[in-house]
Structure formats: C-alpha cells, structure tokens
C-alpha positions in Angstrom: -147.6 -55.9 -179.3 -147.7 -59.1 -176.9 -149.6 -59.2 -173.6 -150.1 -62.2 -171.1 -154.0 -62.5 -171.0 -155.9 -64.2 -168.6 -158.5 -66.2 -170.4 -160.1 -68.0 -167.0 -158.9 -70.1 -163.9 -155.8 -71.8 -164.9 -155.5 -70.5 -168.4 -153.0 -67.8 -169.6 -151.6 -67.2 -173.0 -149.8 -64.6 -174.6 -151.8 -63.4 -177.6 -151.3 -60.0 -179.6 -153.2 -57.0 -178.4 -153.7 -53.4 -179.9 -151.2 -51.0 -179.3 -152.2 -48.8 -176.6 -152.6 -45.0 -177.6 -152.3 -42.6 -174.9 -155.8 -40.4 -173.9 -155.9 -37.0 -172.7 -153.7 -37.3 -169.7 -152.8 -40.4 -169.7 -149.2 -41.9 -170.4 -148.4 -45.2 -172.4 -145.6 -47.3 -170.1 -143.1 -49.8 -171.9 -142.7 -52.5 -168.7 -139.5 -53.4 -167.9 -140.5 -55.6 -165.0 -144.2 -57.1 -163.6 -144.0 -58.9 -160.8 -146.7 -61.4 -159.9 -148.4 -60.6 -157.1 -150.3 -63.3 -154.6 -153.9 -61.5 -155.7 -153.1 -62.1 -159.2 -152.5 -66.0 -158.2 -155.7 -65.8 -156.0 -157.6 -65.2 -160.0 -155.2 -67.6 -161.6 -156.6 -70.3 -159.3 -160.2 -69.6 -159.3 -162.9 -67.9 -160.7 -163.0 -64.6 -159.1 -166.1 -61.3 -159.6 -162.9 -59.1 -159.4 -161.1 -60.6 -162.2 -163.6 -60.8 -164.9 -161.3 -62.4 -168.1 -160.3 -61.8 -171.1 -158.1 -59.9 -168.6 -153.9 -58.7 -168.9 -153.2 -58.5 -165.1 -150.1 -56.9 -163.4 -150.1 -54.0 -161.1 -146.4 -54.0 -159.5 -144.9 -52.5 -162.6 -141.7 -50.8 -163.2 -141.1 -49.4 -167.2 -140.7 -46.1 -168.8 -142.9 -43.8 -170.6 -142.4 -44.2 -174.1 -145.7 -41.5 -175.6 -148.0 -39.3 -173.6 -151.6 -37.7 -174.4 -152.8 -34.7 -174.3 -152.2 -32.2 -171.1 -148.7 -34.6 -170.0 -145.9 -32.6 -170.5 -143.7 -34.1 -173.2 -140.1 -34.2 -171.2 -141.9 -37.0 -169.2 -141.3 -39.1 -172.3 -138.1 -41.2 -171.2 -138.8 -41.3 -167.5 -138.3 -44.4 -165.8 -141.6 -44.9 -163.5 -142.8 -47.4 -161.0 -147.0 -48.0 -161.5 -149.2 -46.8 -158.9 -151.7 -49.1 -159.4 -155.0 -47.4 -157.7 -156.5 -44.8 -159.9 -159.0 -43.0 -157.6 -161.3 -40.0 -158.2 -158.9 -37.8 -156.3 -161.6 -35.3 -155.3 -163.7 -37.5 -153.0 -162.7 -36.8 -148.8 -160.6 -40.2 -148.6 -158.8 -38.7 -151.9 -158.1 -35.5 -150.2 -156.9 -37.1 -146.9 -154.4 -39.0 -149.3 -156.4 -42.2 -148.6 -157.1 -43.1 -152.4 -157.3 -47.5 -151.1 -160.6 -45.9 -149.2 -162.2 -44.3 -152.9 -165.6 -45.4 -153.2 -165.0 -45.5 -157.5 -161.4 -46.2 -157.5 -160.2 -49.0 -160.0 -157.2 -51.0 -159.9 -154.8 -51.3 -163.3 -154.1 -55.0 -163.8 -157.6 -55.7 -162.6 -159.9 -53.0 -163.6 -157.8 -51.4 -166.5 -155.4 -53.3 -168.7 -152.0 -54.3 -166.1 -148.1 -54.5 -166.9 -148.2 -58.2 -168.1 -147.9 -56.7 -171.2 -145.2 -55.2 -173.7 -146.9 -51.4 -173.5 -150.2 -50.4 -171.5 -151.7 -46.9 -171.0 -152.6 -45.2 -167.4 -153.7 -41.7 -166.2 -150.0 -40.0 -165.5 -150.8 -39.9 -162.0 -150.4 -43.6 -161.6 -146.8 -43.1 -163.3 -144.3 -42.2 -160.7 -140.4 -41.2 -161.1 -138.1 -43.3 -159.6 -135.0 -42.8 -158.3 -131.8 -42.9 -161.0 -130.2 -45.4 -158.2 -133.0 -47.5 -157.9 -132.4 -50.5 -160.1 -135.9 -52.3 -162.1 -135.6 -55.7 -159.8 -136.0 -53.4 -156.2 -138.3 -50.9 -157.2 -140.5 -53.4 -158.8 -141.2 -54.6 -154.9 -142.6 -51.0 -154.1 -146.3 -51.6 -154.1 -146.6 -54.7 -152.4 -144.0 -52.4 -149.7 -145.9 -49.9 -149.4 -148.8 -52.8 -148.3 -146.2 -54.0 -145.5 -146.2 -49.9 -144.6 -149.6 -49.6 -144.7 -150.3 -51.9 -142.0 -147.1 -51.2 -139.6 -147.7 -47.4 -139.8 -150.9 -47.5 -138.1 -150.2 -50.6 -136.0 -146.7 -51.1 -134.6 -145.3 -48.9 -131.9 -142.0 -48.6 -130.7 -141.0 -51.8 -128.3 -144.1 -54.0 -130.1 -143.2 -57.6 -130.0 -145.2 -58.9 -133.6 -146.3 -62.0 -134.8 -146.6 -62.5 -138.3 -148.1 -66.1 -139.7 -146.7 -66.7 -143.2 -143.1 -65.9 -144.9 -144.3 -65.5 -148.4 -143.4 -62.2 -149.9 -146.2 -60.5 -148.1 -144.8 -62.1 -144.8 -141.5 -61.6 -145.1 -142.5 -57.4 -146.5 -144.2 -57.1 -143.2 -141.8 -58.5 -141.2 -139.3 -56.1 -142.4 -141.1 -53.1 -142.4 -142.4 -53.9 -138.3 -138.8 -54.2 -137.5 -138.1 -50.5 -139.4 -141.1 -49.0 -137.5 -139.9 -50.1 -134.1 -140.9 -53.6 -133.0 -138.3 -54.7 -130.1 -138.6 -58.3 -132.0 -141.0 -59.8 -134.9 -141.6 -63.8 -134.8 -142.7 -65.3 -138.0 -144.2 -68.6 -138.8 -144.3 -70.5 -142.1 -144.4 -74.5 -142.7 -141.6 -73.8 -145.3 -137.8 -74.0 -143.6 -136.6 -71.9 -147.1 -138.7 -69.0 -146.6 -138.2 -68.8 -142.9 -134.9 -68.5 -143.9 -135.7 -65.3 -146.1 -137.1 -63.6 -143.1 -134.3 -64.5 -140.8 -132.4 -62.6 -143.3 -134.3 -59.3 -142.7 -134.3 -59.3 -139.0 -137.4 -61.9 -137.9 -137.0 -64.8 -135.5 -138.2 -67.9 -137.0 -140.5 -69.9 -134.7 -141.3 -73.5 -135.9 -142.4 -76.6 -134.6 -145.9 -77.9 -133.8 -147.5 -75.5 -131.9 -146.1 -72.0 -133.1 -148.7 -69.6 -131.1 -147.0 -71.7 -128.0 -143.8 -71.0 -129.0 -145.0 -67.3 -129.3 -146.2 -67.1 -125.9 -143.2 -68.8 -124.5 -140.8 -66.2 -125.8 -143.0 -63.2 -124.7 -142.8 -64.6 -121.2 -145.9 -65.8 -121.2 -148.0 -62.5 -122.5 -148.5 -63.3 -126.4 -147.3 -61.3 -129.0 -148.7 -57.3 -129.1 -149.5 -57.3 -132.4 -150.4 -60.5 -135.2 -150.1 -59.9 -138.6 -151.7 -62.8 -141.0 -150.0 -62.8 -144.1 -152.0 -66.1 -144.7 -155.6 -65.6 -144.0 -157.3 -69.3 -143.4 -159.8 -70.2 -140.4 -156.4 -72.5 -139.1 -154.3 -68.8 -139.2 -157.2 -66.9 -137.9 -157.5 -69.4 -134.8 -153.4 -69.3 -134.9 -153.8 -65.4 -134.0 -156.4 -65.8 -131.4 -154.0 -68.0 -129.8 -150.7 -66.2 -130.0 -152.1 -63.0 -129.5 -151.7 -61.1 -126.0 -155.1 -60.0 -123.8 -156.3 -56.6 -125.6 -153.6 -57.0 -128.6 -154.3 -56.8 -132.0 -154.6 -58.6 -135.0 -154.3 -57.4 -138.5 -155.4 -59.4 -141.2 -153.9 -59.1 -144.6 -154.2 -62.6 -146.1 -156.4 -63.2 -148.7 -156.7 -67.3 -147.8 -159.9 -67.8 -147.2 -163.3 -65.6 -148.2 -164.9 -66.8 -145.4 -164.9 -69.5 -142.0 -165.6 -70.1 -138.3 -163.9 -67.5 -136.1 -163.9 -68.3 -132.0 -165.4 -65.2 -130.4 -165.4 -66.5 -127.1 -161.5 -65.7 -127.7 -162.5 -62.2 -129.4 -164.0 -61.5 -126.3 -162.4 -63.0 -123.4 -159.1 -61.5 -124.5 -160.8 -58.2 -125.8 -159.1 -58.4 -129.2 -158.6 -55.8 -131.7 -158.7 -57.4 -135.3 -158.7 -55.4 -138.2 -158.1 -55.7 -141.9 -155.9 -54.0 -144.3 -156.3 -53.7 -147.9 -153.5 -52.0 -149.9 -151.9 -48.3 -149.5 -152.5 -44.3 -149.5 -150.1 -41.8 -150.5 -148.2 -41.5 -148.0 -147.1 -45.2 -147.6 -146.3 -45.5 -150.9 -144.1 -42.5 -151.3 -142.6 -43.7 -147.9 -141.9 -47.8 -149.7 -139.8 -45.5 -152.5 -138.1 -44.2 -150.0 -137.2 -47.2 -148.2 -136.3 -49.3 -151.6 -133.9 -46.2 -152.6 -132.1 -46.1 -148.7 -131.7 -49.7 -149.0 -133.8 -50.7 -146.2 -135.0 -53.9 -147.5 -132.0 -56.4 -149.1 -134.3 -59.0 -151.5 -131.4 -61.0 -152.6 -131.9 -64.2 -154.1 -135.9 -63.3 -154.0 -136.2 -62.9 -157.4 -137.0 -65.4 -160.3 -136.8 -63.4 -163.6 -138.9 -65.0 -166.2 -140.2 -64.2 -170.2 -143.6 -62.9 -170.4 -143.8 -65.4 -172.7 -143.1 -68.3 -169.9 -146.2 -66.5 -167.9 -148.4 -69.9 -167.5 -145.8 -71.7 -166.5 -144.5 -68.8 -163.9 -147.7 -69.2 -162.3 -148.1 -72.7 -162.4 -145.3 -72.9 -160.3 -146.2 -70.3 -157.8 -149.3 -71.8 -157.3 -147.8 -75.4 -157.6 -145.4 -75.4 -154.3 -142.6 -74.2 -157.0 -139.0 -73.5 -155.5 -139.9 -69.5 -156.8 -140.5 -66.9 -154.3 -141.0 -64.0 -156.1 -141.5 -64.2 -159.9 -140.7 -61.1 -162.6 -141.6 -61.0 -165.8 -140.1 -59.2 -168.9 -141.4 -58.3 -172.1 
C-alpha cells in the first residue's frame, strides 16, 4: 500500500506502509479523494507540537469501506463515506451535548491517527459517515471544512447581519457562503488576490478592494462597520483589520490560523466594546447540517478543484504554499 508521509517541514514522500487491518469497531476506508486542508499546510511549512512526523496527514476524506472489525455490521462493507475526522470519547458532557470539537481527549485522524493521504487507512466506524448516492466524491470531499464555515455562522450571524470576512481562500470563501445561507443581508470579503475574490463573488459576497478595505467596509455600512468579522486569515495586520472594520459592540470571529501569537490594540477592544471569539472546527450538528447543504446544492465549487496523484503530493503542496494558481487541491490514490 502507498501513503503520502510527512517526514518534517517541507518534506513529503510517498513510501509503502502496512496495510491497515480493521480493530474491534473500527472500519478500513479505501480514499477516493483527500483534500488538503490549510492546517495541513500550516505543518508542511513549519515544525509544528501537533504534527509530530513520520506522519500520513488528511482529514477531509471521501472513500468507501472496503473491510470492517469486529462489532461493524458487515453490509456497511461497500458504503461510500465521507471521514469525520474528530474521534472523541463520546461519553464526556461536551460529547453528550453533541460538542465532540470541545472533548478534553479527542484526537484528530490525519494528525493524531494515520489521515486519508493514503491508499487505505483504518478509523472507529463512527468517524465513517454515508453519504448521499447524489453526492458526487469532488463536493462531498468539501464537507468538513463546511461544516467549519457552519460552525461559526450558526452561533454568530443573525438574520439582516452585514459580515466582513478578511481572506478568500477556501476557508474565506466557505464562510462567506454559508453567512449568506444563514441570513446575512450582505457579506464583504477582502483578499489581495483579484482571482479568489472572484470565487467569492461567485457565491454571493461583495468584493471590497483597494488600499484601505476596513474603510471601504465602513463606507458601505453607512458609516457603522460591519456586525460581524470573520478572519479567515489570522495575522496581527488582520486582527488590526477587524478592529477597524468592525461596528461599536460587534463581533469578531477568529478562524485563521496565521499567526500563533502578536500585538492586539485593546484600547479598540474596549472603546468599541468588542466581542472577539475563536472557532475551532465542528460538533454534530454542523456537520450533519454541511451534508446537507453539499447534497441540496447550496454551495457551487466550480473550477475550485485541482485534482492531483497522491503520488504528485510534494509538489501539490509546494504550490499551495508557493502562491501556486491552485485553490483547492485533491488527491487520489
């Protein structure tokens, strides 16, 4: 069997690997898809304490079971499944409430446990989930990092919400798309890139360029600043971006992984009596509800995807983390 392992900052090479074997409730998936994910090019870049290598990363998975253990029923065999990537205890409060990103012991697969960036790769059959039959393998493979985009507008937009987002990467452009389906009246986005600007335009947003974007922002909310900011980025410039754009007692939501740390102004925090919160991945409910918007054909990704060999891996993330022309890279087995 092949997998795409990541052997340190920079460095990944597709070596053989041991066929997975299936444990007592667990199922062994064959990917059809991986997409890489902007976390996964946060490790490629640097050394990281969450990606320790030898690692095979890849959590936004599509495939089909091809062997189950022990205590999985046997007509799941054949099933064509999208990875839920966070395996959590499932009996702690947060687990019970449906909150499995809050788990104090939870692990991630493709960071924690052996990802889809490789040919086969085994998981606890709860991290397995049936997808629709109309659902083709380049859409449903965007349903975890949608079910991020729900996370974040579920709790924070409400209807009429005018909404900022800074950055039209994938992230950006998920976010946008899913503020506009839970009711924002209009969603602004920002990116220094005309091309991806373009993408969100294409799912509803209102691109807002030039020099001085939280400007621009306030302009077009007649003078008030945007409701709520979501930073898809996450650098000191985007925090300070936010501040700026953001209305007095608004909110920001912080979702970029940019920048580990830096100067925030909290003479803005203050004066304007700003909400800011972070978001990190999904619970239950937001990812059933991402299915459920992929299969209704809420979301239209064309021309998003770059389809690529497992085989081409370093190269797929050289580019991405290059300034390549990809947005959003697959890879096959």
């Amino acid at each position: 069997m092949k997998a795409l392992v990541y052997l340190g900052p920079g460095r990944m090479e597709l070596q053989d690997a041991p066929e997975p074997e299936p444990a007592a409730g667990e199922v062994v998936i064959a990917s059809r898809a991986s997409a890489i994910c902007g976390s996964d090019l946060h490790g490629f870049r640097e050394a990281s304490p969450r990606r320790i290598p030898p690692l095979i990363m890849g959590h936004e998975t599509v495939g089909e079971i091809v062997s189950v253990g022990a205590s999985v029923p046997g007509e799941r065999v054949g099933e064509r499944v999208v990875l839920k990537p966070i395996v959590a205890c499932g009996a702690c409060d947060a687990c019970r409430a449906g909150d499995i990103n809050h788990c104090a012991i939870g692990r991630l697969v493709g960071r924690d446990l052996t990802g889809g960036f490789a040919e086969r790769f085994a998981v606890p059959e709860r991290a397995a989930v049936a997808i629709p039959e109309g659902l083709d393998d380049t859409l449903a493979v965007l349903t975890e990092p949608l079910a991020n985009a729900v996370h974040v507008t579920s709790r924070s937009v409400h209807p009429g919400d005018r909404v900022f987002v800074i950055g039209a990467g994938p992230i950006g452009v998920l976010m946008a798309r899913a503020a506009i389906l839970a009711g924002a009246s209009r969603v602004l986005i920002t990116d220094p890139i005309a091309d991806r600007l373009r993408r969100a335009q294409a799912q509803g947003a209102e691109a807002v360029s030039g020099d001085d974007p939280a400007a621009a922002v306030v302009e077009a909310t007649e003078g008030a600043g945007a409701d709520l900011v979501i930073d898809a980025a996450g650098f000191e410039a985007t925090w300070a971006l936010g501040l700026r754009a953001v209305r007095t007692g608004g909110t920001i939501c912080e979702v970029g992984l940019g920048a580990a740390s830096g100067v925030v102004d909290y003479f803005a925090v203050l004066g304007k009596e700003v909400t800011i919160t972070g978001s990190y991945a999904w619970g239950d409910q937001d990812f059933a509800r991402a299915i459920e918007l992929l299969a209704s054909r809420a979301l239209d990704p064309t021309g998003w995807i770059t389809t690529m060999p497992l085989a081409d891996g370093q190269r797929a993330f050289e580019d991405l983390t290059g300034g390549g022309d990809s947005f959003k890279v697959v890879l096959v087995p």
